[in-house]
C-alpha positions as a Markdown table, in Angstrom:
| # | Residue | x | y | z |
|---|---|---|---|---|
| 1 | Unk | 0.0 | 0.0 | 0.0 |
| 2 | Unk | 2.6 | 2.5 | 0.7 |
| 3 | Unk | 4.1 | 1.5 | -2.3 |
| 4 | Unk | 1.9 | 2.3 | -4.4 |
| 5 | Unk | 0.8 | 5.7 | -2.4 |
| 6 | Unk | 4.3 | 7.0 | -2.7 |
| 7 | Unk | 4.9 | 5.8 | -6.6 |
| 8 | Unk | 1.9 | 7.7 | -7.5 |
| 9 | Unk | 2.6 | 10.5 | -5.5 |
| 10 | Unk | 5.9 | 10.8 | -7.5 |
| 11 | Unk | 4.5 | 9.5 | -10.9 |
| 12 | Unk | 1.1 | 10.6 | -11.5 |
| 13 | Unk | 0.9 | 7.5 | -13.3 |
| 14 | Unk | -1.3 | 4.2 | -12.2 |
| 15 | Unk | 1.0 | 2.2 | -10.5 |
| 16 | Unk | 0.9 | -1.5 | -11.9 |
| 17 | Unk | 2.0 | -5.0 | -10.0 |
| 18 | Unk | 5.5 | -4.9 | -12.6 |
| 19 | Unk | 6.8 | -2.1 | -11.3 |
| 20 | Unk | 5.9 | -3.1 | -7.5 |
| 21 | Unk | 8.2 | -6.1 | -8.2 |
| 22 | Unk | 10.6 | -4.8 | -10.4 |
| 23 | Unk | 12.0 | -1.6 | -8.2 |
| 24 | Unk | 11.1 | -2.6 | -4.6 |
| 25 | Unk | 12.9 | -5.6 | -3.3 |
| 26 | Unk | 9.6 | -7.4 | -1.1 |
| 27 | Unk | 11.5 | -10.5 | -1.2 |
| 28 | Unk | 8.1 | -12.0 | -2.7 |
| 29 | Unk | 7.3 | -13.1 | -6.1 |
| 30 | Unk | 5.1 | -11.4 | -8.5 |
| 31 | Unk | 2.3 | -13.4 | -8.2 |
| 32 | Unk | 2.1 | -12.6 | -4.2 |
| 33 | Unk | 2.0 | -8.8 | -5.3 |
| 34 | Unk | -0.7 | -9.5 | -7.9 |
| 35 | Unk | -3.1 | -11.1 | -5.4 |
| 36 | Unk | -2.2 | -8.4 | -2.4 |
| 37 | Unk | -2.6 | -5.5 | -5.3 |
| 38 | Unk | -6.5 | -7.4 | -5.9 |
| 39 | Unk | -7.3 | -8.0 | -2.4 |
| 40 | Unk | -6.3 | -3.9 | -2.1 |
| 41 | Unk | -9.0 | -3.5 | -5.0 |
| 42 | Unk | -11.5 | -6.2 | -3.5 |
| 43 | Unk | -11.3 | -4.1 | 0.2 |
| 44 | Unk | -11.5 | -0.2 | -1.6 |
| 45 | Unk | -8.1 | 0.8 | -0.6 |
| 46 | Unk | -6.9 | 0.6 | -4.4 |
| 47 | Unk | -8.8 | 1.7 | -7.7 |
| 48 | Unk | -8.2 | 0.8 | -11.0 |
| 49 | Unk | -8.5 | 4.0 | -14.2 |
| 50 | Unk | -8.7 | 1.5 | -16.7 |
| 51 | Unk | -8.9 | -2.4 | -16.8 |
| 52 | Unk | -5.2 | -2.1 | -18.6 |
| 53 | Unk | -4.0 | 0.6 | -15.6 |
| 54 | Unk | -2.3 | -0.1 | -13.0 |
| 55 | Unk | -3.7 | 0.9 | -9.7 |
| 56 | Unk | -4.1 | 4.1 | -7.8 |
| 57 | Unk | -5.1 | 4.8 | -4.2 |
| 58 | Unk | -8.6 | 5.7 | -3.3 |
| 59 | Unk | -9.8 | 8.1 | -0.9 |
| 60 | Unk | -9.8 | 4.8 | 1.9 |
| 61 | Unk | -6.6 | 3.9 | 0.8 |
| 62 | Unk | -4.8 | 7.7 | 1.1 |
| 63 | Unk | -7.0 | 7.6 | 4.6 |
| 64 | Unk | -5.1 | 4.6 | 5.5 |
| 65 | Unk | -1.5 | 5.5 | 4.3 |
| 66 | Unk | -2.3 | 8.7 | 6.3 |
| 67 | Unk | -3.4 | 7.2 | 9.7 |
| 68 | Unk | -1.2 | 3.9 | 9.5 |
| 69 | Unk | 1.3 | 4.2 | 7.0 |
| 70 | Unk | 2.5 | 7.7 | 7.2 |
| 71 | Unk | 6.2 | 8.3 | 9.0 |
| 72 | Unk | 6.3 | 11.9 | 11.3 |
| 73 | Unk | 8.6 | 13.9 | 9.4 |
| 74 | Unk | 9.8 | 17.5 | 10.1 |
| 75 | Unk | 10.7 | 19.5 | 6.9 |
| 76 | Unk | 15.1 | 19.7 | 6.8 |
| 77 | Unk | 16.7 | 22.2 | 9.5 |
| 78 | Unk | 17.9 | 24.7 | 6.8 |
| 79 | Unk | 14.4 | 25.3 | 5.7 |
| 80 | Unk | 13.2 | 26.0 | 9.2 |
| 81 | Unk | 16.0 | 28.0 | 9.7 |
| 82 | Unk | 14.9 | 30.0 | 6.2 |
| 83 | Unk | 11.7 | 30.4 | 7.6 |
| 84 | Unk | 12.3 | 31.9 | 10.9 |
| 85 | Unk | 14.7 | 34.2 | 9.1 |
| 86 | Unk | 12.3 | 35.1 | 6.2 |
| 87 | Unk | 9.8 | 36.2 | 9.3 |
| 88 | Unk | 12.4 | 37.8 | 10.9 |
| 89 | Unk | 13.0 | 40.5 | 7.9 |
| 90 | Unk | 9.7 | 41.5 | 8.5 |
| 91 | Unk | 8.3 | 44.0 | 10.8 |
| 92 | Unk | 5.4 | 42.8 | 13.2 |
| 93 | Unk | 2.7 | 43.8 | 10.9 |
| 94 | Unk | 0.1 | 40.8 | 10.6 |
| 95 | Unk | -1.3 | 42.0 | 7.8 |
| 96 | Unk | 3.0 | 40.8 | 5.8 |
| 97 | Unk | 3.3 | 38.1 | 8.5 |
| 98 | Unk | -0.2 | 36.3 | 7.1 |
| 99 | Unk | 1.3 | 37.0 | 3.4 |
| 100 | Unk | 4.3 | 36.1 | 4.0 |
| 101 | Unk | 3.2 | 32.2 | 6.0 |
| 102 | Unk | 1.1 | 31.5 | 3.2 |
| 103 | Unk | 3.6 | 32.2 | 0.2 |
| 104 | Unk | 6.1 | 30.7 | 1.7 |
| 105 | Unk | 3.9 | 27.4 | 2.8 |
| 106 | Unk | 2.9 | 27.4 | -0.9 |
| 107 | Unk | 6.5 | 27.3 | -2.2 |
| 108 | Unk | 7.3 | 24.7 | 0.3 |
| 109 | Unk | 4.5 | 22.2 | -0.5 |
| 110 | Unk | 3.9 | 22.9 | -4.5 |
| 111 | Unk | 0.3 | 23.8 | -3.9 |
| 112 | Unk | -2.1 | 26.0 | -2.8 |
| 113 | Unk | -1.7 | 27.3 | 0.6 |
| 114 | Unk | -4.1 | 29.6 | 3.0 |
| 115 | Unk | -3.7 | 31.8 | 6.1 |
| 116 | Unk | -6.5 | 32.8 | 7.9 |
| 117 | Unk | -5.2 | 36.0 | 10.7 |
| 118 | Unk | -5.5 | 34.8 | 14.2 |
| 119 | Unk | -9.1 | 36.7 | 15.9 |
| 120 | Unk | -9.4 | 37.2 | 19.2 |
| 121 | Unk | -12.9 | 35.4 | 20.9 |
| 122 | Unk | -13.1 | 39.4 | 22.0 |
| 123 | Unk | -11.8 | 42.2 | 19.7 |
| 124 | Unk | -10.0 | 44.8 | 22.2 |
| 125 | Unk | -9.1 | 48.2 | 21.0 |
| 126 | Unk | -5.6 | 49.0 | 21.3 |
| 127 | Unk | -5.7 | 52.7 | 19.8 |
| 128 | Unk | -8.1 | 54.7 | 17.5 |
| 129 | Unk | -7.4 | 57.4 | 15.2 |
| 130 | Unk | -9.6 | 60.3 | 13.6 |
| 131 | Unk | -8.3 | 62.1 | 10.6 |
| 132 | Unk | -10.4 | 64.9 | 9.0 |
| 133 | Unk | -11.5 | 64.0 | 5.7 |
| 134 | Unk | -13.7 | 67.0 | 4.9 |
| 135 | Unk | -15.2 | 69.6 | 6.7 |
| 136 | Unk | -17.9 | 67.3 | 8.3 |
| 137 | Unk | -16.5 | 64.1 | 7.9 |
| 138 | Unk | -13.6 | 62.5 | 9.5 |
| 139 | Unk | -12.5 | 58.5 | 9.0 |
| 140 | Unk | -12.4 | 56.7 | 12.2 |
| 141 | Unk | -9.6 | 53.9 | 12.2 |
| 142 | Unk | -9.3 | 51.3 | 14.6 |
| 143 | Unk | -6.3 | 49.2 | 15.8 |
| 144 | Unk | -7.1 | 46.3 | 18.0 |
| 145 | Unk | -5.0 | 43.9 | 20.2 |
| 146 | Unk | -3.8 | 41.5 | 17.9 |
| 147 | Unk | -3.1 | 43.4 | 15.1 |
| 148 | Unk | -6.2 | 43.8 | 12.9 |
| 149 | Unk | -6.9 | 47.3 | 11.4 |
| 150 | Unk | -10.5 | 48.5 | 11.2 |
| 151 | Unk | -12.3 | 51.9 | 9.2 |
| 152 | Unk | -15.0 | 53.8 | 9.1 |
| 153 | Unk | -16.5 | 57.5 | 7.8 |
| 154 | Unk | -17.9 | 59.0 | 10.3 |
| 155 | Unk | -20.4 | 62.4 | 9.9 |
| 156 | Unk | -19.8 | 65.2 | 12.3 |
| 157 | Unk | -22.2 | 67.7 | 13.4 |
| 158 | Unk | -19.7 | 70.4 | 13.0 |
| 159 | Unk | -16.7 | 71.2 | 11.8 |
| 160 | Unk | -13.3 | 70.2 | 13.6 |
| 161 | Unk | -10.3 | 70.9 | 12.5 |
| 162 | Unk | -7.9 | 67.9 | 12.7 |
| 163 | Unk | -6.1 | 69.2 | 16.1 |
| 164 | Unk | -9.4 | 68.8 | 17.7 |
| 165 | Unk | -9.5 | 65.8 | 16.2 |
| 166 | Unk | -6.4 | 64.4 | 17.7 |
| 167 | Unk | -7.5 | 65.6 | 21.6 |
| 168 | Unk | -10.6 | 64.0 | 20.9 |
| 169 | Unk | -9.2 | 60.7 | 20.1 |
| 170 | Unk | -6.2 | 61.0 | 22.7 |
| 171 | Unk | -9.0 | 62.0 | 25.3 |
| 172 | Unk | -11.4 | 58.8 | 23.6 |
| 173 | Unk | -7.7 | 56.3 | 24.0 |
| 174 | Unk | -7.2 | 57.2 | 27.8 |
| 175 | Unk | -10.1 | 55.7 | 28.6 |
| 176 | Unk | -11.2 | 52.9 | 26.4 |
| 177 | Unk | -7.5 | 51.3 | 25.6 |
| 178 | Unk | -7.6 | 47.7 | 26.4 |
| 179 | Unk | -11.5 | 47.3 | 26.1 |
| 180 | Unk | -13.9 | 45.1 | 24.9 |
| 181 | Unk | -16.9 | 46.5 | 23.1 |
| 182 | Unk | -19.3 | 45.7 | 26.1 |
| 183 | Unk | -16.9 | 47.7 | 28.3 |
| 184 | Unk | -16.7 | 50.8 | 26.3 |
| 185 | Unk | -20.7 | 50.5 | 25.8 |
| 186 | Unk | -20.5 | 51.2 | 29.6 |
| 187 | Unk | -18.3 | 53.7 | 29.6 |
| 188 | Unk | -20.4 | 56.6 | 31.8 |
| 189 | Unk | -21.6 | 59.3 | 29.8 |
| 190 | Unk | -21.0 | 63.1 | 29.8 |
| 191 | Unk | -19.8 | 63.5 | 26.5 |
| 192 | Unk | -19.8 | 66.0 | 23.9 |
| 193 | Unk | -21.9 | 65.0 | 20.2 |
| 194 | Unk | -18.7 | 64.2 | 18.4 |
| 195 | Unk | -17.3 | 62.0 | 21.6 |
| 196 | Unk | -20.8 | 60.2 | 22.2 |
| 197 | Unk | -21.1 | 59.1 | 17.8 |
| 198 | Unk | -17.1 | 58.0 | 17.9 |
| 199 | Unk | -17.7 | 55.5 | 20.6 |
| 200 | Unk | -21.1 | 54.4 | 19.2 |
| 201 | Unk | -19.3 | 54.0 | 15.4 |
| 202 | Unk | -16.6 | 52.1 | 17.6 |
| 203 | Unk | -19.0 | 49.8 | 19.2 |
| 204 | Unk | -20.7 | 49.2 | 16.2 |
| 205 | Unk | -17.6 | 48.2 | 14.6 |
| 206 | Unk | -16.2 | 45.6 | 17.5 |
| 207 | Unk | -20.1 | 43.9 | 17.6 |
| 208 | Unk | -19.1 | 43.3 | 13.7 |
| 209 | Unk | -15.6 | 42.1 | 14.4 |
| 210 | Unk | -17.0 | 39.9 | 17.3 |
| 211 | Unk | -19.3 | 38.2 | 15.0 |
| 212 | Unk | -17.2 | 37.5 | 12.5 |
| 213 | Unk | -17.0 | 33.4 | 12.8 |
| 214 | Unk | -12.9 | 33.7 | 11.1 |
| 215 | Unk | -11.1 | 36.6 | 9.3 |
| 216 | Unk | -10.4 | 36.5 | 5.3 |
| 217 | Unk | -7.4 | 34.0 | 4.6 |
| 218 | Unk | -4.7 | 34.9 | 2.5 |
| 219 | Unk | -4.6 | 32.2 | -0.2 |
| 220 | Unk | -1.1 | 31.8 | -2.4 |
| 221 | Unk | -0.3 | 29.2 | -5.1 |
| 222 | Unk | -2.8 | 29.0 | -7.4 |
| 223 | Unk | 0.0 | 28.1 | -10.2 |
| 224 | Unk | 1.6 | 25.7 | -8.1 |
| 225 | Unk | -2.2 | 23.7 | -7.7 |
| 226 | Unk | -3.0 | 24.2 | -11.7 |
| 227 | Unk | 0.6 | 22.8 | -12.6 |
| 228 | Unk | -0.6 | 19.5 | -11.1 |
| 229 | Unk | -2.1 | 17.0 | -14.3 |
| 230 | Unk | -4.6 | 16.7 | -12.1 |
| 231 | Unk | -6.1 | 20.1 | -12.9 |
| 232 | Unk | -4.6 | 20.8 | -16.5 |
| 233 | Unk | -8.1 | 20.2 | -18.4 |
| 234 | Unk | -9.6 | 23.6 | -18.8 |
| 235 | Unk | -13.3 | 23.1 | -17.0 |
| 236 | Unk | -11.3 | 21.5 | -14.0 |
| 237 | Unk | -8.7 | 24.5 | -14.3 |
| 238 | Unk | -11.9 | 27.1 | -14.2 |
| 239 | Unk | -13.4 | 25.0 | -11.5 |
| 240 | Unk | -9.7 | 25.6 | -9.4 |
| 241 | Unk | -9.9 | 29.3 | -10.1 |
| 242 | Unk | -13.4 | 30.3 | -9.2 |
| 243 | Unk | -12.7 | 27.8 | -5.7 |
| 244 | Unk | -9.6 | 29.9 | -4.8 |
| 245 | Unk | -10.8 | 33.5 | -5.5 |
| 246 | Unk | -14.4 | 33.1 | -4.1 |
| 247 | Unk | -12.6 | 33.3 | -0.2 |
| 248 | Unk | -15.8 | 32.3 | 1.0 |
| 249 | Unk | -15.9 | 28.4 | 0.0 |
| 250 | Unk | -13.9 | 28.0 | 3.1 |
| 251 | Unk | -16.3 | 29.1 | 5.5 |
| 252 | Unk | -18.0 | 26.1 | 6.1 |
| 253 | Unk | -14.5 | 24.3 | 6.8 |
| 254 | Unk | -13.3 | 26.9 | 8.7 |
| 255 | Unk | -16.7 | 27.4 | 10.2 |
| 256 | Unk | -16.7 | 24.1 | 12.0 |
| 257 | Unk | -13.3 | 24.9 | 14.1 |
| 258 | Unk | -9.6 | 24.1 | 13.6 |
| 259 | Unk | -7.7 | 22.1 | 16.5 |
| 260 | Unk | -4.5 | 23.1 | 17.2 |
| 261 | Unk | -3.2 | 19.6 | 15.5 |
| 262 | Unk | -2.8 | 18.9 | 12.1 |
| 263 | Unk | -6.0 | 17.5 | 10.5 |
| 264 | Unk | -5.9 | 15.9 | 6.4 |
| 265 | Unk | -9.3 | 15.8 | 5.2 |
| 266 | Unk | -9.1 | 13.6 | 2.0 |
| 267 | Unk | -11.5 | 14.2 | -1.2 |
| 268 | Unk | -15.4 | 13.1 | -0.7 |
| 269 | Unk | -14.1 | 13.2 | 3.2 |
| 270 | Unk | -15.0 | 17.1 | 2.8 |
| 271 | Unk | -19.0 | 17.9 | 3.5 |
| 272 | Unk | -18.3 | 20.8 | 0.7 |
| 273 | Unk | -18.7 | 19.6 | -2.2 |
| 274 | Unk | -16.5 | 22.5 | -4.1 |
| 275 | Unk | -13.7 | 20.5 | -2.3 |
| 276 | Unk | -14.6 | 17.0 | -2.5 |
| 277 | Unk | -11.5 | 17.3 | -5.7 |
| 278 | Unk | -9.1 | 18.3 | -3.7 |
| 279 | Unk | -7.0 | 17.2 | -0.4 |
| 280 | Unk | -6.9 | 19.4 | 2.7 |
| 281 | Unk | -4.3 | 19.8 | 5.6 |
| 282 | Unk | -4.4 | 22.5 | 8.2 |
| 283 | Unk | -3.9 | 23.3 | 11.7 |
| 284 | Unk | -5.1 | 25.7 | 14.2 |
| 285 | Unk | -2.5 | 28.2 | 15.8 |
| 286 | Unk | -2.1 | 30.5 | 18.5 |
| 287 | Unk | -4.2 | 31.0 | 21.8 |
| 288 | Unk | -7.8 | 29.5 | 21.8 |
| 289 | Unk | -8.8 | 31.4 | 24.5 |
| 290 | Unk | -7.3 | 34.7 | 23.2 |
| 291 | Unk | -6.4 | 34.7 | 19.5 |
| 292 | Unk | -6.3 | 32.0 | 17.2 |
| 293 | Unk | -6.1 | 31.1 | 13.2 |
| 294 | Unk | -5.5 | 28.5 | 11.0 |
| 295 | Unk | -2.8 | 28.1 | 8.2 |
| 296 | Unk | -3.4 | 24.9 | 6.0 |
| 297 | Unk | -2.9 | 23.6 | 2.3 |
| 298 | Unk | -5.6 | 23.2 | -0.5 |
| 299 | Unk | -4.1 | 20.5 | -3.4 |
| 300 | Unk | -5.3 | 17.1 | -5.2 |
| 301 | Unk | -5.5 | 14.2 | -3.3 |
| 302 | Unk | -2.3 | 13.1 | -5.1 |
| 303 | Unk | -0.2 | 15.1 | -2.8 |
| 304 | Unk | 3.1 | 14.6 | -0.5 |
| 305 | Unk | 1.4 | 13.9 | 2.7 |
| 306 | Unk | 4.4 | 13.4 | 4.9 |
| 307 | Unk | 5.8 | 17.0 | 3.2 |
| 308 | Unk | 2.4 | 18.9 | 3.4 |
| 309 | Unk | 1.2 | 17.6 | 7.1 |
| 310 | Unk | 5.1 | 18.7 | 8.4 |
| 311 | Unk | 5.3 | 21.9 | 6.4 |
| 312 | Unk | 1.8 | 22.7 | 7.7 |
| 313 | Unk | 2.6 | 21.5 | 11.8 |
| 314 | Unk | 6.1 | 24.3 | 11.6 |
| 315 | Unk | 4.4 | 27.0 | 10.1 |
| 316 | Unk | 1.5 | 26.6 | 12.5 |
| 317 | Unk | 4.2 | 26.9 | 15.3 |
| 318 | Unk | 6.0 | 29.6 | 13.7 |
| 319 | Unk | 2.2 | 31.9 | 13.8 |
| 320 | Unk | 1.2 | 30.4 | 17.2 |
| 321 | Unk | 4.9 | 31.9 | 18.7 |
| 322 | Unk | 4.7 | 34.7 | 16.6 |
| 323 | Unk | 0.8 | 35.4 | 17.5 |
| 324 | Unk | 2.1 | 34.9 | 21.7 |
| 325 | Unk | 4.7 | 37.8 | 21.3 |
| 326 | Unk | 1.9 | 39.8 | 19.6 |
| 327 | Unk | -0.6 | 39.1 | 22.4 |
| 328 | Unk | 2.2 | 39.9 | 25.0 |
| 329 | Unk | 3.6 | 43.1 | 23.4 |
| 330 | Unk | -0.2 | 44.3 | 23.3 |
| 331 | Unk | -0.9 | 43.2 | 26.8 |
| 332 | Unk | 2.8 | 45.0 | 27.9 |
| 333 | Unk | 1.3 | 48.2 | 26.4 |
| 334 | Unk | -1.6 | 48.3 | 27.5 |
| 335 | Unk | -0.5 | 47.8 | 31.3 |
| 336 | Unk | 2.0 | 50.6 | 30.7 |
């Protein structure tokens, strides 16, 4: 079985009982590997393209390499040493850290690979900022805990210049930095009009952020996945392309919650049927109670298990450190 898994992995070809025999020394004859090849077919592990093909795993039979077959591999110490550097050149901006992960996690595996930014269970604001627009408009920006960035117009009653801007929103930052949106809702009043809609426009915009069920993922690779034969006929191409730009087919995956461990969901394993082509592996990272995300790899169910699951596991632990010094940095300034 492993055989055969790793043959087409390599090939793309269906594997047949001649080459089993001829390059693998199983100290059996060829008739033993014809009958253990059939009985593969007879229990679903193996399929057969053509009756003149040689064999090729089914979705059971990739499920069982997986579970049973598969050795725990890290990816080499100069690639994790790449990696950590890679990061390393970049400033802690989450926004070129979630790029970064998933370009990277594409280049290592040869497929498709997706972020999704770590979200907090309860967005906390960490600073916000007015700038004057026009004369009776200004643009509200928020800056949470971990990272994310939010904006919104907001109308003024009057005109303010963008000095009274700024002691409005240094006067607004004394007081809320650090809170959830139930905490500034109870923030006790006596404020002015322009105070009084700036923390409404801010509540409004944490509820929104709190309901979110997972942020937009940052998806790389899309050439690496249609290089694959698998995906080279143009419907199935079209069908790849429309998958990977509509974000939103991974809701439902995502929406059911990621463990921090590395799951593989193989083909028709995956209750979405836009995905039922294609092989997944991802992970969770971060702080469950605090901030998490996931970081995982879309490609056909022909791919480099041992590869994919340990490129996956090290960038997961890369985010999940790099998401703890985030969360502590925040939590650092925000006692100071």
């Amino acid at each position: 079985m492993r055989i055969v898994v790793e043959e087409y992995v390599r090939t793309g070809n269906p594997v047949p009982s001649l080459d089993v025999s001829r390059f693998h020394a199983l100290r059996v004859g060829p008739a033993t590997i014809r009958n253990e090849l059939a009985w593969l077919k007879q229990e679903g592990y193996l399929a057969q393209p053509h009756t003149s093909a040689g064999s090729i795993p089914s979705d059971r039979g990739y499920r069982y390499y997986v579970n049973s077959l598969l050795e725990n591999v890290d990816i080499s110490p100069e690639e994790q040493r790449l990696v950590r550097h890679m990061f390393h050149q970049v400033q802690t901006d989450l926004e070129e850290w979630m790029g970064l992960a998933a370009l990277l996690l594409a280049q290592l595996v040869h497929n498709a690979a997706f972020v999704v930014p770590p979200k907090a269970a309860r967005a906390r604001l960490k600073r916000l900022h007015l700038i004057a627009v026009q004369e009776l408009l200004a643009l509200l920006v928020l800056i949470f805990q971990d990272g994310r960035l939010r904006r919104q117009l907001v109308a003024l009653d009057q005109p303010m210049s963008q000095d009274q801007l700024d002691r409005l929103s240094n006067k607004l930052n004394s007081m809320c930095d650090g809170m959830t949106r139930p905490q500034i809702a109870a923030v006790p009043g006596g404020f002015s009009d322009a105070e009084t809609k700036v923390l409404q426009t801010t509540a409004g915009l944490m509820a929104a952020e709190d309901s979110r069920e997972y942020q937009e993922p940052k998806v790389e690779g899309l050439r690496n996945l249609l290089r694959q034969p698998e995906f080279s006929k143009g419907e199935t191409a079209l069908d790849v392309i429309e998958l990977l730009e509509n974000r939103a087919l991974l809701k439902p995956m995502l929406s059911r919650g990621v463990d921090q461990r590395v799951q593989v969901i193989i083909g028709e394993e995956n209750p979405e049927q836009s995905l039922q082509d294609l092989s997944v592996v991802m992970s969770g990272y971060g702080l469950p109670e605090q901030s998490s995300g996931a970081v995982g790899v879309l490609g056909p169910r022909r791919m480099s298990y041992s590869r994919t699951i340990a490129s996956v596991r090290f960038l997961a632990l890369l985010l999940g450190q790099l998401a703890a010094e985030m969360e502590g940095a925040s939590n650092t300034g925000s006692a100071q």
